[in-house]
C-alpha positions as CSV (number, residue, x, y, z in Angstrom):
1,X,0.0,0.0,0.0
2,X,1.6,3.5,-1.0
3,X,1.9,5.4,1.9
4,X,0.7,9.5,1.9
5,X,3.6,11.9,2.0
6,X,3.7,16.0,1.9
7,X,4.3,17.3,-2.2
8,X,6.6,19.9,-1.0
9,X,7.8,20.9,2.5
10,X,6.8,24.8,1.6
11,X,3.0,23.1,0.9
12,X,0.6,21.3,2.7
13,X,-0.5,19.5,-0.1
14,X,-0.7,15.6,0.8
15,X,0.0,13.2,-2.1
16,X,0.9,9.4,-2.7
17,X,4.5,8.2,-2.9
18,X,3.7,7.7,-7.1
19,X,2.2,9.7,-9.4
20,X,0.1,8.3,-12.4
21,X,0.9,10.2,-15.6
22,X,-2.0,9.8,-17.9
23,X,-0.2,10.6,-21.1
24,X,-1.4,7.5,-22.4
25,X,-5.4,7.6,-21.6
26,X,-7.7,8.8,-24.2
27,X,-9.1,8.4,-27.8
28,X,-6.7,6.0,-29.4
29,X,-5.4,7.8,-32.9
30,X,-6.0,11.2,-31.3
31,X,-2.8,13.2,-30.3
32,X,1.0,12.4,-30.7
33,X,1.0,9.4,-28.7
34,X,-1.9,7.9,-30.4
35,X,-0.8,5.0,-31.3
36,X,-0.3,3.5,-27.8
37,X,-3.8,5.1,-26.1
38,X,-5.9,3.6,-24.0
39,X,-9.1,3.9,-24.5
40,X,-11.9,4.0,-21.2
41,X,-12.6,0.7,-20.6
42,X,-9.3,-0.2,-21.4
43,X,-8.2,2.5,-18.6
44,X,-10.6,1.8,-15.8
45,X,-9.2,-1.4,-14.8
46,X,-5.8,0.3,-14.2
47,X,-7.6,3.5,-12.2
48,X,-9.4,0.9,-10.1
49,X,-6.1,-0.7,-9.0
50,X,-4.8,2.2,-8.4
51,X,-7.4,2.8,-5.5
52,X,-6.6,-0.5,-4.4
53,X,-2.5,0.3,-4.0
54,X,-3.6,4.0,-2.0
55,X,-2.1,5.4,-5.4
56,X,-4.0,9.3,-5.0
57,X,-2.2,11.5,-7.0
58,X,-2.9,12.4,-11.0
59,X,-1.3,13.9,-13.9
60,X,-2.7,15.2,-16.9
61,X,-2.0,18.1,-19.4
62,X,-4.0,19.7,-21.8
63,X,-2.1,18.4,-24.5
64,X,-2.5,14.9,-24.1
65,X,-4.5,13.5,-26.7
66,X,-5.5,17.1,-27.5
67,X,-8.2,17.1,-24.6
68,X,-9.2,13.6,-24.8
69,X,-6.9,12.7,-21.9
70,X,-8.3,14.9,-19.3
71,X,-12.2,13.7,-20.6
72,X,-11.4,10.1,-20.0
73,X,-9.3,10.5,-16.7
74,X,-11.9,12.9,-15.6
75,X,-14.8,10.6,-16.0
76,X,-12.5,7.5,-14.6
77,X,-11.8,9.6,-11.2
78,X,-15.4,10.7,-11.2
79,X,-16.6,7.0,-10.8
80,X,-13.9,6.0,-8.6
81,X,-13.3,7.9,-6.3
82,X,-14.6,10.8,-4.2
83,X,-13.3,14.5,-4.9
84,X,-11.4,14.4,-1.7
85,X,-9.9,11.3,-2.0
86,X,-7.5,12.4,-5.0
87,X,-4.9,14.9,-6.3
88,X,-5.2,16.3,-9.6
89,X,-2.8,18.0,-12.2
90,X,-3.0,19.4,-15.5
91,X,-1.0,21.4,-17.4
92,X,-0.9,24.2,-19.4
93,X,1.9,25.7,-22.6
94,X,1.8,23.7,-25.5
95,X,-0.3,24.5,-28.5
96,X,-4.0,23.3,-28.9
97,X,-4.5,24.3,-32.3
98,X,-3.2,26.0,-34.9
99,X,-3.9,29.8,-33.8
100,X,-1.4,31.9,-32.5
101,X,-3.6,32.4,-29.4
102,X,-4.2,28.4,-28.5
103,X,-1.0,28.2,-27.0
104,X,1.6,29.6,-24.7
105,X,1.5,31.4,-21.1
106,X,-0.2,34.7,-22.2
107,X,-2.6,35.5,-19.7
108,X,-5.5,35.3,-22.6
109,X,-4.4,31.9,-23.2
110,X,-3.9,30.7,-19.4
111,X,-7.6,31.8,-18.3
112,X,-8.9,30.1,-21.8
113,X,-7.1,27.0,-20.9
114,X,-8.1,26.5,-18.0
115,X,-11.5,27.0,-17.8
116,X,-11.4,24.0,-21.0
117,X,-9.4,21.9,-19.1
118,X,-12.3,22.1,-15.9
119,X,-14.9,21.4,-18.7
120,X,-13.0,18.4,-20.2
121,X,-12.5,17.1,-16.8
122,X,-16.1,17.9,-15.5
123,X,-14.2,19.3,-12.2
124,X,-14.7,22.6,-11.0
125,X,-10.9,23.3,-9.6
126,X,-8.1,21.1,-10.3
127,X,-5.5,20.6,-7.0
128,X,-2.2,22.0,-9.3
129,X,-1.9,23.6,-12.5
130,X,1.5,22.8,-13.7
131,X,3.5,25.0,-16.5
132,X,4.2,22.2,-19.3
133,X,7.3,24.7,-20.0
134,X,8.7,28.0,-19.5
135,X,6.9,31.0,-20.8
136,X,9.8,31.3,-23.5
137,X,10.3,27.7,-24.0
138,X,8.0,26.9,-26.0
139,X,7.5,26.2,-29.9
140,X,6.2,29.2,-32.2
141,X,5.3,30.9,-29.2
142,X,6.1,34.9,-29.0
143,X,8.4,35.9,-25.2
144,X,5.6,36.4,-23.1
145,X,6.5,38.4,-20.1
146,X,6.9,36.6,-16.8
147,X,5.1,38.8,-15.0
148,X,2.2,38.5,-17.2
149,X,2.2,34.7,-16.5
150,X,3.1,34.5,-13.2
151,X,-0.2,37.7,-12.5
152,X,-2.6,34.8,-14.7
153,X,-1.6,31.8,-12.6
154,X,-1.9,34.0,-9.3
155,X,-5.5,34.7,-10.7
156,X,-6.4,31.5,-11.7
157,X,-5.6,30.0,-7.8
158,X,-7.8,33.2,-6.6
159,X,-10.4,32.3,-8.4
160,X,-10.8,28.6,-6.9
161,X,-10.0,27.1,-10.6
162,X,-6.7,25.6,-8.8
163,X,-4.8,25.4,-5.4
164,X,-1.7,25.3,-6.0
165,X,1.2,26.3,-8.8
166,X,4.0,24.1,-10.0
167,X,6.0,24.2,-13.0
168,X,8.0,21.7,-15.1
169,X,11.6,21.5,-17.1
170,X,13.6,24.5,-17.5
171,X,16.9,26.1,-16.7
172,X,17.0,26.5,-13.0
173,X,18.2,30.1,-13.1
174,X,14.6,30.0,-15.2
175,X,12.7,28.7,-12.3
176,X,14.7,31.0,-10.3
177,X,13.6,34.5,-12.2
178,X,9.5,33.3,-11.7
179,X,10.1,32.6,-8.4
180,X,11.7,35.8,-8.0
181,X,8.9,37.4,-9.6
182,X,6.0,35.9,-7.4
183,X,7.8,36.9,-4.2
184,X,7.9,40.1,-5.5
185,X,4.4,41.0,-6.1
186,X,3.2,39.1,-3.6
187,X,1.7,36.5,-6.1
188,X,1.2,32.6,-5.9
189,X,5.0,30.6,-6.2
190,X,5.2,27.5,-7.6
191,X,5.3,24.2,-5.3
192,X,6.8,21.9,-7.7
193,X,9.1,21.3,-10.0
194,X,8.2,18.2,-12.5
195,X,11.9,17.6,-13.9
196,X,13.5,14.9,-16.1
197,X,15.5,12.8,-14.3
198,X,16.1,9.3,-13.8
199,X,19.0,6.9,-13.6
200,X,20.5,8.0,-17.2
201,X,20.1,11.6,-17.0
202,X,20.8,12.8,-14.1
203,X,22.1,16.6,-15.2
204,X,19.1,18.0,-12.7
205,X,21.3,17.3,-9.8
206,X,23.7,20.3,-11.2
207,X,21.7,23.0,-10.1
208,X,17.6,22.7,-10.3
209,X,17.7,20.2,-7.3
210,X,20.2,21.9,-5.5
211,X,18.0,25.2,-5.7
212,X,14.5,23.3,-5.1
213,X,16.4,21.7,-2.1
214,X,17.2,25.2,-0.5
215,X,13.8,26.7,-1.4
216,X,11.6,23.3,-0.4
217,X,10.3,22.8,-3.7
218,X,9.2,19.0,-4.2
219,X,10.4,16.7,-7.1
220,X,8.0,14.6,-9.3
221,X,9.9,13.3,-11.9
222,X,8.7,12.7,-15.3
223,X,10.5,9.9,-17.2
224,X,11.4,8.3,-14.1
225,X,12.1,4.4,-16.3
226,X,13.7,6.5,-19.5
227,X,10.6,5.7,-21.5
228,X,11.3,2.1,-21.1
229,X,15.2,1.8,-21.4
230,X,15.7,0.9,-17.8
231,X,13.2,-1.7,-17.6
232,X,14.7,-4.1,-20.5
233,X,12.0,-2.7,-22.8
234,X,14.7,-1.9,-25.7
235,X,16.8,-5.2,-25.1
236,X,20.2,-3.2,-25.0
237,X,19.3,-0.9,-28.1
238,X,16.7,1.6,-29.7
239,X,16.3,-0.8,-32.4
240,X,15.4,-3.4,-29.7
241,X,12.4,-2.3,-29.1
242,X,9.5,-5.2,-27.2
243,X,6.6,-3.0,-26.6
244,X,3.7,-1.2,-28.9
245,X,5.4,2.0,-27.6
246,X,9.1,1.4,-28.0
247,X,8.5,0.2,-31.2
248,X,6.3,2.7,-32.5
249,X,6.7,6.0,-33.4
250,X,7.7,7.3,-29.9
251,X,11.2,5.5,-30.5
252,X,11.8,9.1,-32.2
253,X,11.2,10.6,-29.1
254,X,13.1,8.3,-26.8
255,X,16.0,8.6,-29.4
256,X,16.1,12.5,-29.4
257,X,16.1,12.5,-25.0
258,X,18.3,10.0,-24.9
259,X,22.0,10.3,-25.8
260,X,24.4,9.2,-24.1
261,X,27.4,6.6,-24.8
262,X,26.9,4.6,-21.7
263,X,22.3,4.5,-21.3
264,X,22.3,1.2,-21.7
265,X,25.5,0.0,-20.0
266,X,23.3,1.7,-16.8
267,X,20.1,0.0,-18.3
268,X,22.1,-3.5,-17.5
269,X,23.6,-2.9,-14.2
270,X,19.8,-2.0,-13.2
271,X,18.8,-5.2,-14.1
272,X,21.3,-6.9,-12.5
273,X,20.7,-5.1,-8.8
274,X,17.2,-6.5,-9.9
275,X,18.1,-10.1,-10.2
276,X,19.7,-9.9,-7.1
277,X,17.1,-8.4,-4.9
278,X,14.2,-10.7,-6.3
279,X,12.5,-7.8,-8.3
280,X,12.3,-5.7,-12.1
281,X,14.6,-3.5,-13.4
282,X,11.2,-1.1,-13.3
283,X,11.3,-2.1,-9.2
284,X,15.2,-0.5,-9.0
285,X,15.0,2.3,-11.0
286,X,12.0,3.5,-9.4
287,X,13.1,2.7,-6.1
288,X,17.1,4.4,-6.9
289,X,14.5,7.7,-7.5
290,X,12.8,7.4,-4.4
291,X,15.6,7.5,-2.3
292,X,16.9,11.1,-3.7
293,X,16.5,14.1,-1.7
294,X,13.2,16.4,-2.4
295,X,11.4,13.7,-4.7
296,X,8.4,13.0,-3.8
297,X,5.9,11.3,-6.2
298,X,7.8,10.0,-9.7
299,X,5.5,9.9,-12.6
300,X,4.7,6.9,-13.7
301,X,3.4,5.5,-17.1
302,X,1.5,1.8,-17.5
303,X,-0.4,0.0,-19.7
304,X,-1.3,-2.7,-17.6
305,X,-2.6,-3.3,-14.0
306,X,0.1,-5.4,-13.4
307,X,2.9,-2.7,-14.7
308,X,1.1,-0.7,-11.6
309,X,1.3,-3.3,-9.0
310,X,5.0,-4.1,-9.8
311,X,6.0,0.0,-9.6
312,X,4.1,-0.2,-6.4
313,X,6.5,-2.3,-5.0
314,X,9.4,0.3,-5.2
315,X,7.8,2.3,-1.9
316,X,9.0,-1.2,-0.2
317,X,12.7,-1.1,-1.2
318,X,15.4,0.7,0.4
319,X,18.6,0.3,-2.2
320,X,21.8,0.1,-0.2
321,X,24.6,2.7,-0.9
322,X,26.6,0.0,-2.4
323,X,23.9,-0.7,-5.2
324,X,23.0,2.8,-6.0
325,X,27.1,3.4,-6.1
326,X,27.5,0.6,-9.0
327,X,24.0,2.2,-10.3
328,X,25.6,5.8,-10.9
329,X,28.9,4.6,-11.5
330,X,29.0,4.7,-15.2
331,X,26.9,7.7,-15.6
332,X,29.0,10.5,-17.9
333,X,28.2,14.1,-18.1
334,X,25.9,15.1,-20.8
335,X,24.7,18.1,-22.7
336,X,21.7,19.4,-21.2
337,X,18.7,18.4,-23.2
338,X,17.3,22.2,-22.7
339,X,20.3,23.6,-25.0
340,X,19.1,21.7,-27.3
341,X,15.6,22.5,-27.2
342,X,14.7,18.5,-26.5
343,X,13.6,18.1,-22.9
């Protein structure tokens, strides 16, 4: 059973030790990750589960499946659970449509958003409204000032529609200036930080956790299994790939995040720390997160019930320092995905 833990030490915000990313929910063929969707009755079974394991805490985005995402997980947490028995986060950035003004964090566009996204989810407030990106991160999209986004999220938690701010990848000097800027004006700062990080790219512990660790900020990492390469899904290459997804179109994706000379040399020393403790490579590399200051709730991606109850079991291991040594051991520095407009 997945225990309750605080988000973030500057919030009182409780949420489950994993997070359910719902990237994959929705109207198969609808969205970039279409081809792997789940449709609702494919997804219930997994949302049902997940009230079985204690697992409270939800993320969605706007994006995903252009809408249809938050309409299926909406209606899911609607007939499973009570409003106050679950966290909920969506996100807001990335383009909707074609218009200039269907994406971005102008203030027309934030307000606009967000009242869709409470339709689509048949919710009247939604417990975090995440940043997908920062306000100049993000494709086709003019510089929108910072105050001008950080004044719209600030009026979109005063006016009930969410409770609380957090924010996802950037630089952390980025994270830093809107922070900055809240303080200042006495607006709404952000909680979270929903970061890339896992076992094979680890460049967040330069300076983003560092500064989320002074300023009790909590960690939810997205990505936390490298979109399968730590749990044996690409059998020691990208052309390996064993699953719908890894040998679908998202391979592109995977290919473009991840780089480095030595991914799956890490990939294999997970899975052996696996065999020895009796669990998956999914188990370790879930568990290796856990154990890192300020995260609190990885995000997790399944298909399958029993892809949930196995990630469940990392609450229940504690990796020895010997183990997560050999883990990071062959980790290299690499270029950070953000210079190159990736992450």
């Amino acid at each position: 059973m997945l225990k309750q833990v605080q988000l973030s030490p500057s919030a009182g915000l409780s949420v489950s030790q994993l997070c359910l990313g719902t990237m994959n929910f929705g109207i198969p063929g609808r969205g970039h990750q279409g081809d792997w969707t789940l449709d609702v009755d494919r997804a219930r079974p997994i949302f049902e589960s997940a009230k079985t394991l204690g697992l409270t805490y939800f993320d969605c985005a706007n994006i995903y499946g252009l809408g249809a995402s938050e309409e299926v997980v909406g209606q899911l947490l609607s007939e499973i659970y009570a409003r106050d028995e679950f966290v909920l986060t969506t996100k807001v950035a990335m383009p909707m449509g074609r218009s200039a003004t269907q994406g971005g964090l102008s203030r027309k566009h934030i307000l606009e958003s967000v009242e869709q996204s409470l339709e689509r989810l048949g919710l009247d407030y939604v417990d975090q409204l995440i940043i997908h990106r920062h306000p100049h991160a993000i494709p086709g999209q003019p510089r929108v000032p910072i105050e001008e986004t950080m004044e719209a999220l600030h009026d979109v938690v005063k006016a009930g529609m969410a409770l609380y701010l957090g924010a996802s990848s950037m630089f952390a000097w980025q994270f830093a200036d809107l922070q900055a800027v809240a303080k200042a004006n006495h607006w709404t700062p952000f909680i979270s930080m929903q970061n890339h990080y896992n076992l094979i790219y680890r460049e967040e512990e330069r300076e983003m956790i560092p500064y989320c660790r002074e300023h009790g900020i909590g960690l939810t990492p997205w990505s936390p299994l490298a979109r399968g390469i730590l749990t044996g899904a690409y059998q020691g290459s990208l052309e390996g790939g064993t699953t719908d997804r890894s040998k679908g179109a998202d391979k592109q994706r995977t290919a473009s995040l991840y780089r480095g000379d030595r991914d799956f040399e890490i990939a294999a020393r997970c899975a052996e720390v696996a065999e020895k403790l009796g669990v998956s490579s999914a188990i370790v590399a879930i568990a290796w997160l856990m154990g890192k200051p300020m995260v609190t709730a990885p995000v997790i991606g399944v298909s399958r019930v029993s892809q949930l109850e196995d990630l469940a079991r990392a609450a229940e291991i504690s990796l020895s320092d010997e183990d997560s040594d050999y883990l990071e051991a062959p980790y290299e520095p690499l270029e950070n995905l953000l210079s190159l407009g990736m992450s």
